[in-house]
N, C-alpha and C positions, 0 to 999 in steps of 0.2 A: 427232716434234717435235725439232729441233734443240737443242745446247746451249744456241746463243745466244738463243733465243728462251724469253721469260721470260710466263712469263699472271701477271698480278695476281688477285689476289682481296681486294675492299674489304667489309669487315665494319662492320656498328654492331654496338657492345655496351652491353648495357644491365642495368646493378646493380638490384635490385629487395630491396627491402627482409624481404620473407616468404615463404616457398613460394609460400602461396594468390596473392599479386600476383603473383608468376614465372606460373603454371599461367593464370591469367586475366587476364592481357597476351598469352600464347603465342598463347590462344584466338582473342582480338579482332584479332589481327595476323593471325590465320591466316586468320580471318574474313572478312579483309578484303581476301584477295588474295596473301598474301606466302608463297612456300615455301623450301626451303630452309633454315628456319632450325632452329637445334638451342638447344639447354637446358643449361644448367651447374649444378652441385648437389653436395655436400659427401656426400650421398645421395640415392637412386631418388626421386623424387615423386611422391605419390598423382595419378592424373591426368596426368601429364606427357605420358604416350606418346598418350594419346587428343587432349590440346590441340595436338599435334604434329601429329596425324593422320598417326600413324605405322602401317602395316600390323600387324594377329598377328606376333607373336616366330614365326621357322621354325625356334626353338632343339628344340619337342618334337620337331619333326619329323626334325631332325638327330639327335638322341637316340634317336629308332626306328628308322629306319634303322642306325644304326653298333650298336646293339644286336640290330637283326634278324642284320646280318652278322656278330655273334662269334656268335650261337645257332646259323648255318647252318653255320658256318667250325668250329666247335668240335665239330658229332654229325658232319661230315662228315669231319674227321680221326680221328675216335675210330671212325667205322662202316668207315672204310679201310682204320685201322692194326690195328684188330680184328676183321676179316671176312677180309682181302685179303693183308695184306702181312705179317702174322704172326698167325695165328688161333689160338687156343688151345682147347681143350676140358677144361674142369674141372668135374668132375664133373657135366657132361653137360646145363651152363649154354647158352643158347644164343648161339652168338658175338654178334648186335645184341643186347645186354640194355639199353635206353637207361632204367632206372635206376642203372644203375651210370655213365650221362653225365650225370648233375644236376649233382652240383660242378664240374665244369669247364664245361660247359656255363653256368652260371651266374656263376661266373666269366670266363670271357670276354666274356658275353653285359654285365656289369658293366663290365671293363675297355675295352670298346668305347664304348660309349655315355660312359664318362666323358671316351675320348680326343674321342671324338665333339663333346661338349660342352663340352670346354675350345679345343679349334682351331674348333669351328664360334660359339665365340662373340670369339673372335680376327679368326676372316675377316670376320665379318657387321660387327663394329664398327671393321674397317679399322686393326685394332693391331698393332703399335705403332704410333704418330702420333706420332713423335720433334718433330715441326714443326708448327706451323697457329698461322694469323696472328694467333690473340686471344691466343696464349701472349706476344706484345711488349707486351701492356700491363702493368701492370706493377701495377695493381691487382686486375686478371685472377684473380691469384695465389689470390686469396681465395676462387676457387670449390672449394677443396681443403677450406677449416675452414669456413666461416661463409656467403659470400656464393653469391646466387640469381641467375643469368647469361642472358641470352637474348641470341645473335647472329641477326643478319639479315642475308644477301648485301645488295648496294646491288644492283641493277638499273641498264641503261643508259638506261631512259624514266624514273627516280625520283631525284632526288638523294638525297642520304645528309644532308643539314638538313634535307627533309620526314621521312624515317625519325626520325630525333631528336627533331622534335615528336613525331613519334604517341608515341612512347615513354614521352617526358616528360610528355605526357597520360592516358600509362595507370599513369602512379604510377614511374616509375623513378628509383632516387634521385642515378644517375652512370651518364651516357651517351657512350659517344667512337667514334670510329671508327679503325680501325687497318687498314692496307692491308700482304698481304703475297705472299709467293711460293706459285701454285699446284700443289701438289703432279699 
């Protein structure tokens, strides 16, 4: 894609007064046709990811894996560097003693999985997001302390004043739309 060529992306947003109305507007909207859309919240919401119909979190699964590989990576340099590349015989121990590789073993196998699950929950959620076009509203702000947010793309078969009734039908108490640059 060229410099000069710009993709819009036209958002509604829609303020809702309580979690429980945020999570059961998500539902009904979702219900009804609309993907796409994401959730704003001061904190997680009970329910949120299921109203979303959002896939299982693949954070455990990042976490196993990056843990499997400090377990393999940590008996596998300790059975190398104490077998192979400097072996030592004291009193007549036997060079692989993999009790004596639990603490490190365990220690890597920790320092892995937590690198594991601080950048696998970075990539998955697409962060940093220095930009996205509901941050120009300017009431927006308030999904940081207080307010319950649900955006919806506009579709090109759907205006964005049918979006705004259903909204406004499902309890929202401040609806707008704000158009901006697609990342």
């Amino acid at each position: 894609m060229s410099a000069e060529t710009k993709v819009l992306e036209t958002l509604v947003l829609a303020e809702f007064a309580t979690p429980e109305a945020l999570v059961d507007a998500t539902r009904q909207m979702r219900e009804k046709g609309y993907e796409g859309m994401d959730t704003y919240s001061p904190y997680p919401l009970h329910g949120g990811s299921e109203a979303l119909g959002l896939p299982p979190s693949r954070v455990p699964f990042i976490a196993l894996c990056a843990g499997l590989t400090g377990t393999a990576t940590a008996i596998s340099f300790m059975a190398y560097m104490n077998g192979f590349d400097y072996p030592l015989n004291v009193g007549g121990r036997p060079i692989f003693s993999l009790p004596a590789y639990v603490p490190i073993t365990f220690e890597l196998t920790v320092l892995l999985a937590a690198f594991g699950i601080f950048f696998g929950v970075l990539g998955l959620a697409r962060l940093p997001q220095p930009y996205h076009p509901a941050y120009e509203h300017e009431a927006f702000r308030s999904a940081t302390t207080h307010g319950y947010w649900l955006s919806v793309p506009q579709f090109a078969t759907l205006q964005a004043d049918a979006i705004m009734d259903q909204l406004k039908s499902l309890g929202a108490t401040q609806v707008t739309v704000v158009t901006g640059e697609k990342e």
